[in-house]
N, C-alpha and C positions, 0 to 999 in steps of 0.2 A: 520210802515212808512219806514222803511229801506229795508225792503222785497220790499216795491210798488218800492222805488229808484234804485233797484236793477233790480226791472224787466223791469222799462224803461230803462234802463243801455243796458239790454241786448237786447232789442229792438230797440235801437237807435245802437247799434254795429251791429247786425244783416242788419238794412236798411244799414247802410255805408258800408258792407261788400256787400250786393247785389246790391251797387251804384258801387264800385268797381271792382265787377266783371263781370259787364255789359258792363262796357269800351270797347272800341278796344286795347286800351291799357294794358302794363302788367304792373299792381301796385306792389311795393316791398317795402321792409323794409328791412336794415340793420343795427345790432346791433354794434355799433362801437368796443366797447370792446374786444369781441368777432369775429370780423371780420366775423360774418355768418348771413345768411338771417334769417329775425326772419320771413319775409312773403313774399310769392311769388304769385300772381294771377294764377289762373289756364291760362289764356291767353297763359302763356310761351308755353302751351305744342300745343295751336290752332296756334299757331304764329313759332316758332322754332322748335317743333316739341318731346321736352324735360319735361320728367316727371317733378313737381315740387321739390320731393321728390330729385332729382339729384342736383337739384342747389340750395346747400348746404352754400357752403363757397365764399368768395370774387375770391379764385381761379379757384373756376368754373365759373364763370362770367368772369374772366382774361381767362382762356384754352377756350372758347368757340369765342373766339374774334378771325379775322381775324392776323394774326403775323405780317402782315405791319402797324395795327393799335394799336396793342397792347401795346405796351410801353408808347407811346405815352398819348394811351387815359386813362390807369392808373395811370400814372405819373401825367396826367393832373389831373383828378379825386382824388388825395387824396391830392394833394396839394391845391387844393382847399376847398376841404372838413376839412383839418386840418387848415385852414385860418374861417372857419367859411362862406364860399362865398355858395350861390347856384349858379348853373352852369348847363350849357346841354355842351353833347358832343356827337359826330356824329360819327358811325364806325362800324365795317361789323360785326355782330356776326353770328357764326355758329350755319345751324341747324342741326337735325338728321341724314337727309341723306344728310349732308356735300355740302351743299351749304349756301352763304351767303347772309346773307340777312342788308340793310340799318336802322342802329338804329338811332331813335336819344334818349338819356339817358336825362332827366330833373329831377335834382336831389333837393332839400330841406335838408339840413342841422340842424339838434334840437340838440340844446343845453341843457348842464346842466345848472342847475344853479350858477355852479361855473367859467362857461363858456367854458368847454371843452366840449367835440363833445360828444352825448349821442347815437343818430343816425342818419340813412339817410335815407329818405322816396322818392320815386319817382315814376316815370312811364317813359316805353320804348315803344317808338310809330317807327310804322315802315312806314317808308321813301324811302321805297325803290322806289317806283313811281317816289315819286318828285325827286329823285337822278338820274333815270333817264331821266326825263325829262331835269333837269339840265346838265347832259353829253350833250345831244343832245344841247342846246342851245349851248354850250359852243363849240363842232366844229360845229356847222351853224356861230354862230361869226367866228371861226378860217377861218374858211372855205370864211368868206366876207371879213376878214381882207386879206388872201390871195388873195383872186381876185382882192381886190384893190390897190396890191401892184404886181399884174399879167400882161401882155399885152396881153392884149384878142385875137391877133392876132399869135404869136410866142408862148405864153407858155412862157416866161423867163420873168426875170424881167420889169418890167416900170418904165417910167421917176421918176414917184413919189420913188420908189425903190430906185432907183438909186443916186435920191438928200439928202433920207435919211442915204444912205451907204456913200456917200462920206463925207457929215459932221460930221458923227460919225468917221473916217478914220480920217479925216483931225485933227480931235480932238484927237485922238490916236496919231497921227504920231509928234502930236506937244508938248505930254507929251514926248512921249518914243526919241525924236529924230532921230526915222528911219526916210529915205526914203519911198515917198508914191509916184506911179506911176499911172499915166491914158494915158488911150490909145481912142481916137478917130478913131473909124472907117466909112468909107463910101464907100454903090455901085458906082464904076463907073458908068454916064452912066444908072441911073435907070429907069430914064425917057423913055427915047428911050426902055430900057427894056421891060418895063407895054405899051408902043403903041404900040410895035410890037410882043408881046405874049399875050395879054390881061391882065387885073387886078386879077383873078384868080390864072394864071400861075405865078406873080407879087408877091401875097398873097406866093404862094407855095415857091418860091426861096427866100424872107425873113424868113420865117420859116425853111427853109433848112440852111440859114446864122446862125440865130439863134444858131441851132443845131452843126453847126459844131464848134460854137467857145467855146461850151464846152468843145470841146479836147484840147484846147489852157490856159484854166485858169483850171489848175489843181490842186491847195493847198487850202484847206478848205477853208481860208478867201478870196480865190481871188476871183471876182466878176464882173458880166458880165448883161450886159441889151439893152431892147432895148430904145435908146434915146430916138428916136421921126422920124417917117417916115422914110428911106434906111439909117440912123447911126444909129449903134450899140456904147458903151464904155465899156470898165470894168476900174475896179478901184483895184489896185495890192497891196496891203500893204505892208512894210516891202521889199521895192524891187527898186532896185538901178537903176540907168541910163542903164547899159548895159546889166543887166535882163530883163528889162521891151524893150527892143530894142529885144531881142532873142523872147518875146513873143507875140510880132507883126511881125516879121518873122514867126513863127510856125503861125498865125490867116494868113495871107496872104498865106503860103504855105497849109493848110487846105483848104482854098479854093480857090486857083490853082488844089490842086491836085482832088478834087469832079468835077473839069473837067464841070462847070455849060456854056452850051450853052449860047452864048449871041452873035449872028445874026447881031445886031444890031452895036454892039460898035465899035468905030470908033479904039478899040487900037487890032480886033481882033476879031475872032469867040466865045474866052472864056471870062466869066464874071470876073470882076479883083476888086480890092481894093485899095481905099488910104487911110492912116493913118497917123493920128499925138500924138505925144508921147510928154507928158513931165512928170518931177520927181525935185519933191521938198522936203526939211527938211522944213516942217513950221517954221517958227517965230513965237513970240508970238504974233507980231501984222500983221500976214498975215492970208487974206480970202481967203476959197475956191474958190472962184466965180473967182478971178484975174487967179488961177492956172487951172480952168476949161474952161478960157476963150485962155489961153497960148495954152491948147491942143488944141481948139477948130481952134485958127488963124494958129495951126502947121499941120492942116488937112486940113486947104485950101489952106494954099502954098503947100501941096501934090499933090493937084488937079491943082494949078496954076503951078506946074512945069511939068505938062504931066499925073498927074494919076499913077497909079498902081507903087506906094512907098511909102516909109514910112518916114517923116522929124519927 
């Protein structure tokens, strides 16, 4: 009797070792105690590239791991393992010829009986596909999130942009008690522009505006967009009445000095600007919208005083 039990024993180990080794996957066993594989699939060497006979101990499984993942995913790994959890974890292991490849590790946890960790059984499926397929979605998102925070027209920011950066600013500027500056820009005269050059040419000299006023907001956070039709704004953090007054001279002498033909305008042959400037400390009970609406009335009395200046 114990002879028959023995030989279904060993034919019931035989099928699960050929159910195992049929996977895509690479089947393992690690001995806890011991810290070394008690079984490896041959898969490792169709997948990775690595005899089985090689990957020995938990350290070749750590040295065979990408270095930006490696601490991480072992540190992960045995803490969990020492908690009693089963767990997957995701991360680059190397293969032969030194290229990596996307794991992901789903581990199983057995226990003793006394309840500490006896070993770890799992399987390493490779992901590398779906990782990249993931990359890609992930800049196609970036990529829509950018456009729709782009003006399709100029290439810089838009309105939406722009409503997002100032109440994030105005929230900043109302912790920190800096000074936060906006500046209101507009064509002269845009109108008359686009009739007497056509909308094309119209197109071209707002994108040119565009372009120039990035020489004018120079400091990592300072911020530039286009409003909505021939206004431009940026938004200045951190920057006081008479800064933010020098940086709307430097936006107006930018584009003075581009020298843009304007035929049409009644202040002249060159295309010019008016600007309105204001700078606030928030309060705790003041909205943007009051101090965006302050620049906005300080840009039409530019315009109501003759144009091409800055109030």
């Amino acid at each position: 009797m114990s002879d028959v039990m023995g030989l279904e024993i060993e034919n019931d180990l035989a099928v699960y070792k050929t159910l195992l080794e049929s996977t895509n996957a690479i089947p393992w066993k690690i001995d806890w105690d011991t810290q070394s594989f008690a079984y490896v699939g041959p898969q490792l060497e169709q997948l990775l590239g690595w005899e089985t006979e090689s990957w020995r101990s938990v350290q070749d499984w750590a040295n065979r791991m990408h270095p930006e993942d490696r601490t991480w995913a072992v540190d992960f790994c045995v803490a969990q393992s020492i908690a009693g959890v089963d767990h997957e974890a995701d991360y680059r292991a190397l293969t032969k010829t030194g290229e990596y490849v996307w794991i992901r590790d789903v581990v199983h946890v057995v226990r003793k009986p006394d309840g500490t960790v006896d070993s770890l059984i799992g399987f390493m499926f490779d992901i590398s596909e779906r990782k990249q397929t993931e990359h890609k979605l992930l800049a196609l998102q970036k990529e829509l999130e950018d456009m729709s925070f782009k003006d399709g027209l100029t290439g810089i920011a838009n309105r939406r942009r722009f409503d997002t950066v100032l109440d994030h600013e105005w929230a900043d500027a109302r912790r920190s008690r800096e000074p936060l500056s906006l500046i209101m820009l507009d064509i002269d005269f845009f109108k008359q522009y686009n009739d007497h050059y056509g909308h094309l040419q119209g197109d071209a000299c707002l994108r040119q505006i565009g372009a120039l006023l990035s020489g004018a907001a120079t400091r990592p956070r300072d911020f530039y967009a286009r409003f909505g039709g021939e206004e431009f704004a940026m938004v200045l953090p951190e920057t006081d009445e008479a800064s933010a007054h020098a940086v709307a001279a430097r936006c107006r002498e930018l584009i003075a000095r581009a020298g843009i033909v304007h035929e049409a305008s009644p202040q002249g042959m060159r295309l010019t600007v008016s600007i309105g400037v204001a700078t606030a400390v928030p309060g705790r009970n003041d909205g943007h919208l009051a101090f965006l609406d302050l620049a906005d009335r300080r840009l039409y009395e530019a315009k109501q005083r003759g144009r091409d200046q800055i109030v």
